[in-house]
C-alpha positions as CSV (number, residue, x, y, z in Angstrom):
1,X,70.3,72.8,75.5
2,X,73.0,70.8,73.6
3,X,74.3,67.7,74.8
4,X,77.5,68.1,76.8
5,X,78.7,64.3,75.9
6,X,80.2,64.9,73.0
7,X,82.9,66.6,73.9
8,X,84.3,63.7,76.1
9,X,87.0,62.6,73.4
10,X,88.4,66.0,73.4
11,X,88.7,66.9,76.9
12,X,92.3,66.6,77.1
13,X,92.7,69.3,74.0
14,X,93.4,72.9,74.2
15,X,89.5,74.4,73.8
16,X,89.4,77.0,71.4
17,X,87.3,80.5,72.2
18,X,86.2,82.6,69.0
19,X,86.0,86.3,68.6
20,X,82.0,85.3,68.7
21,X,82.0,83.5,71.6
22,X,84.4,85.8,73.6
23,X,82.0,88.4,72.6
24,X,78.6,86.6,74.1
25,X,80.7,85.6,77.1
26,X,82.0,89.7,77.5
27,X,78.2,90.7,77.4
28,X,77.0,88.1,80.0
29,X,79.6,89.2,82.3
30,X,78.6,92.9,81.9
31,X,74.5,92.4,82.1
32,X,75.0,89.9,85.5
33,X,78.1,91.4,87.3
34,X,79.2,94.5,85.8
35,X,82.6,92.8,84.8
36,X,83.9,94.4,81.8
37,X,86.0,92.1,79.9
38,X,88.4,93.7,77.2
39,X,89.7,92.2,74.5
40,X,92.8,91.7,75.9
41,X,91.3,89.4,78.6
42,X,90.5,87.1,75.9
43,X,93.6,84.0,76.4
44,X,92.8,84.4,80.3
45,X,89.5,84.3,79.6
46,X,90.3,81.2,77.5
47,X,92.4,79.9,79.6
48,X,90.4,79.8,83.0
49,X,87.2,78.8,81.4
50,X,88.9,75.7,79.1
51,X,89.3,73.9,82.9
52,X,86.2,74.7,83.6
53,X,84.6,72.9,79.9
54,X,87.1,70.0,80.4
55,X,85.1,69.7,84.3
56,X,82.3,69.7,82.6
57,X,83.6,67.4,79.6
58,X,81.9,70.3,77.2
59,X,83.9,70.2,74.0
60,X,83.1,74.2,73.3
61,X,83.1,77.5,74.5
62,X,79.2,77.5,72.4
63,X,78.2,74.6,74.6
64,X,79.2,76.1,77.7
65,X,77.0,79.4,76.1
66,X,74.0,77.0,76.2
67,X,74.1,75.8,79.7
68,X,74.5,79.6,80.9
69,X,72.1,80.5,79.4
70,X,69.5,77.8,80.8
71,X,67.1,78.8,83.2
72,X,68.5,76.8,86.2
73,X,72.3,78.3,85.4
74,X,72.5,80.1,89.0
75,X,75.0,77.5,90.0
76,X,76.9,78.1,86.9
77,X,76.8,81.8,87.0
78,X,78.4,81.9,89.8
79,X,81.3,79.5,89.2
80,X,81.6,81.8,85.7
81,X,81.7,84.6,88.6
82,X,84.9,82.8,90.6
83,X,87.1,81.9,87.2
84,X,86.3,85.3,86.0
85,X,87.6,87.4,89.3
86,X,90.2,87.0,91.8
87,X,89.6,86.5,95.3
88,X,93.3,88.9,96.9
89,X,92.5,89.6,100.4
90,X,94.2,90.0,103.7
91,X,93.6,91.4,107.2
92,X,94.6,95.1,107.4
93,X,95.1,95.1,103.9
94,X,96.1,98.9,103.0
95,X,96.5,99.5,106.8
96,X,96.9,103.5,106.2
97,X,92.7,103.5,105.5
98,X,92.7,101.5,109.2
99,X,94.6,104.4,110.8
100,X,92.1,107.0,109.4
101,X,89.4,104.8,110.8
102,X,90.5,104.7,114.0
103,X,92.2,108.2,114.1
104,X,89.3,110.1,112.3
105,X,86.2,107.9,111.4
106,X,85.1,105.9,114.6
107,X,86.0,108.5,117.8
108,X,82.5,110.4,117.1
109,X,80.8,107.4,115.9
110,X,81.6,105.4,118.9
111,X,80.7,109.0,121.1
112,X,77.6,108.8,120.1
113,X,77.4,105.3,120.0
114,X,77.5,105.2,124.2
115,X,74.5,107.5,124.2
116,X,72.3,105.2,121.8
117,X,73.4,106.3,118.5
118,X,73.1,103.8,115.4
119,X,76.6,102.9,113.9
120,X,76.9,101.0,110.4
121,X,79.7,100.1,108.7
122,X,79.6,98.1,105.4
123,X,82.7,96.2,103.6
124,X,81.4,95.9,99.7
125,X,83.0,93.1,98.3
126,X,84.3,91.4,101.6
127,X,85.5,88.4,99.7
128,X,86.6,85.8,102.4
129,X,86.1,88.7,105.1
130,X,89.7,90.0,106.4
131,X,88.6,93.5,105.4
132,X,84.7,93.3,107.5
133,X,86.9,91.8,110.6
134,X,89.7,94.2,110.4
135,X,87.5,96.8,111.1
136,X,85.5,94.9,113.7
137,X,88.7,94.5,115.5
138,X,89.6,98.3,115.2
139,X,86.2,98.9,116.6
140,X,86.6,96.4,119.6
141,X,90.4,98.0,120.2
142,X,88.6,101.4,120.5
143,X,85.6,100.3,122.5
144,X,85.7,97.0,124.3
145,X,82.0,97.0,124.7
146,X,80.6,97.6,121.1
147,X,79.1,94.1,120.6
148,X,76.8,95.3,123.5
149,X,75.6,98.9,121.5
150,X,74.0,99.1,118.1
151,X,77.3,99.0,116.0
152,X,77.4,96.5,112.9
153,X,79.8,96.0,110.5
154,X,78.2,94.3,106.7
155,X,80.0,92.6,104.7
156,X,78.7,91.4,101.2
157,X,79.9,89.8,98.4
158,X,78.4,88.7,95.1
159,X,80.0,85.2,95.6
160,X,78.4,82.8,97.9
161,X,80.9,80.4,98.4
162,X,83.2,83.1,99.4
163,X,80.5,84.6,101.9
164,X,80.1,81.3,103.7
165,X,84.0,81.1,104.2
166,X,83.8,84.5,105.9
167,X,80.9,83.4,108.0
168,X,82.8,80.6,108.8
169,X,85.7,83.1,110.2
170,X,88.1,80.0,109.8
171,X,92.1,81.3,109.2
172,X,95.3,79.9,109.7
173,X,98.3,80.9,111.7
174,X,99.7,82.7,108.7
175,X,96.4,84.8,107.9
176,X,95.5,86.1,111.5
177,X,99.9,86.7,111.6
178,X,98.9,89.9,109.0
179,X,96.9,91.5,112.2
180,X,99.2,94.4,113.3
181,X,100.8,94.1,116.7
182,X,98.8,96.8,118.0
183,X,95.9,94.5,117.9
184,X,97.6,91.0,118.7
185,X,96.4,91.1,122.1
186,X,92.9,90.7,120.7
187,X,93.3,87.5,119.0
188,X,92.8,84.5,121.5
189,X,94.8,81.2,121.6
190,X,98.3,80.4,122.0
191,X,99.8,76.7,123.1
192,X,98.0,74.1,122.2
193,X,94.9,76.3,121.2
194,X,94.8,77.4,117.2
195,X,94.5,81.6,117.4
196,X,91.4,82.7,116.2
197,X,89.1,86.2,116.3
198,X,87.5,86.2,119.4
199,X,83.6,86.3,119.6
200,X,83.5,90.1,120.7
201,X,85.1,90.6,117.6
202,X,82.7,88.0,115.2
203,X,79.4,88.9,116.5
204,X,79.8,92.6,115.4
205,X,80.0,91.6,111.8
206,X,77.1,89.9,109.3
207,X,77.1,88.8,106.1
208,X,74.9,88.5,103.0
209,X,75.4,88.3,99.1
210,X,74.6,91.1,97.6
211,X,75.7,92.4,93.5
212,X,76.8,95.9,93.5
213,X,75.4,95.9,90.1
214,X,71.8,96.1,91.5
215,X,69.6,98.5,93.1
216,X,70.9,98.4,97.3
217,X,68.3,96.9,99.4
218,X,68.9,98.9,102.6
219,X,66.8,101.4,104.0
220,X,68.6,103.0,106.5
221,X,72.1,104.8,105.6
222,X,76.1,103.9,106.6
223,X,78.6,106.2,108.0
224,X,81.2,104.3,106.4
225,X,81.8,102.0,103.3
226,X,85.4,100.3,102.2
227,X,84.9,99.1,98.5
228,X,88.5,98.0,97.8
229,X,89.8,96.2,94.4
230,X,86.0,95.5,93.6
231,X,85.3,98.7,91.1
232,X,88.6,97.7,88.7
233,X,86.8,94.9,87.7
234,X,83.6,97.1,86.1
235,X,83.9,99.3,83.1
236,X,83.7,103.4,83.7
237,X,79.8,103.7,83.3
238,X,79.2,101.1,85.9
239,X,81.6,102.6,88.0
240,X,80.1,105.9,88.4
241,X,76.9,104.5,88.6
242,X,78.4,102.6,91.9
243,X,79.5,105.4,93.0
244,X,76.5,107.4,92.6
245,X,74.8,104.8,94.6
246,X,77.4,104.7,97.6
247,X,77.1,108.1,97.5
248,X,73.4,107.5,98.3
249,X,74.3,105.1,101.0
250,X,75.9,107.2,103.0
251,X,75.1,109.0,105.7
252,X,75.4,112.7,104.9
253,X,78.8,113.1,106.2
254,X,79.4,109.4,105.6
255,X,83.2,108.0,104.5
256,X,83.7,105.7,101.4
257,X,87.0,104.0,100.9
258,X,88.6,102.9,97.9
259,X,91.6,100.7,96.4
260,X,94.7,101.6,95.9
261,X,94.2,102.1,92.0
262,X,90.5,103.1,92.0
263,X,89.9,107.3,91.9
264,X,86.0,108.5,91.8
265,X,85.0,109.9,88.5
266,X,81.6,111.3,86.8
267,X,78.7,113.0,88.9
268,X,80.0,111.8,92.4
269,X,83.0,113.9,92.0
270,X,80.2,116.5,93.3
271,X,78.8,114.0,96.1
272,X,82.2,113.5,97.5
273,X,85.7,115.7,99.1
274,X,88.8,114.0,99.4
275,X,90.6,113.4,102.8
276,X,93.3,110.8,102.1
277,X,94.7,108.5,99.9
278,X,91.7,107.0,98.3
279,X,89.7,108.0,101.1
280,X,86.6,110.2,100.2
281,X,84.2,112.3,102.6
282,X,80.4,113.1,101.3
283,X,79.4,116.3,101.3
284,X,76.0,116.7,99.5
């Protein structure tokens, strides 16, 4: 690997990124997240990764090349990962998908959920967590005792630091204020006590990092999956293949949720029926 020292004199000065480099730095993002990275990207790409070089008092987008591609570059990766993506998240974020979970998803889930039934609900791309918590507190407003059956809620990220703040569960005022009144009741504190989600709420929920890229490690299947602002991020080939694979995922007559400006496409247009805005139902 090159040295990184001599770049120190030019730390203050506007790095530039080559069509070569750009090119090397498109392909690593496809092979490790499934990022696709258009030309177009190229001055924000430029300009997010010239603070990370002037960090690392690296004098060129070549040099930063090298230490990537060192074996010991995990920790690299994924701060490549975080300039590369934005972390947008908030609870009840598109609430109209939270009404057709309550309304239409969880009523038979949590029916047989009282008589022993196995309930799993995964959040793909669960950033900070909002989204995993949002529907843990839909699924306490609907049954009060689910952190007592077999109901779980997953939420994974390919980011680790942003997995730890969700397992944290640490908001302000201001983030827990997005919770719709319907549900306020649910959030403890008040006075002198900062609100936060309640443990009923917490405990239904893990964690993990996990790249959407890569072959699932589950075994058993989910009756619902919310994969929101995540797919807009990979090119059309790696989005089908997703797809594909939540399609796979999902329990038989299983629900999968999209963003606002994501629309299935390829092969699980076959795998899937449409009951709502962005909201998809399997069928084969």
């Amino acid at each position: 690997m090159r040295s990184v020292s001599t770049a120190a004199s030019n730390a203050t000065e506007e790095v530039q990124l080559g069509d070569r480099e750009f090119a090397k730095i498109a392909v690593y993002a496809k092979k490790h997240f499934g990022l696709s990275l258009s030309d177009n990207k190229k001055p924000l790409v430029r300009s997010r990764l010239s603070r990370r070089l002037r960090s690392l008092q690296i004098g060129s987008f070549s040099d930063y090349l090298d230490i990537l591609d060192d074996a010991g570059s995990a920790e690299e990766r994924t701060e490549l990962l975080c300039l590369l993506t934005t972390n947008v998240t908030q609870f009840f974020r598109e609430a109209h998908h939270f009404e057709t979970l309550r309304d239409e998803v969880l009523p038979p889930l949590l029916n047989a959920a009282q008589n022993g039934k196995r309930v799993r609900i995964w959040s793909a791309g669960c950033s900070t967590g909002p989204e995993p918590y949002s529907i843990a507190i839909v699924l306490h407003a609907l049954c009060p005792n689910a952190h007592k059956l077999d109901i779980k809620v997953l939420g994974t990220d390919i980011d680790p630091v942003v997995v730890r703040q969700a397992i944290a569960a640490e908001y302000g005022p201001k983030d827990l204020a997005q919770i719709p009144k319907i549900y306020a009741n649910i959030v403890t504190g008040g006075g002198s006590l900062a609100p936060r989600l309640p443990d009923e709420v917490t405990s239904l929920v893990r964690f993990g990092t996990l790249n959407l890229i890569k072959p699932f490690p589950f075994s058993g299947k989910f009756d619902a999956i919310f994969c929101r602002n995540v797919a807009i991020y990979f090119d059309k080939e790696t989005q089908q293949n997703v797809w594909m694979a939540f399609a796979n995922a999902l329990t038989p007559d299983g629900f999968l949720f999209l963003g606002h400006s994501e629309r299935l496409s390829g092969p699980a247009l076959q795998r899937f029926r449409g009951t709502g805005i962005t909201t998809y139902q399997r069928i084969s």
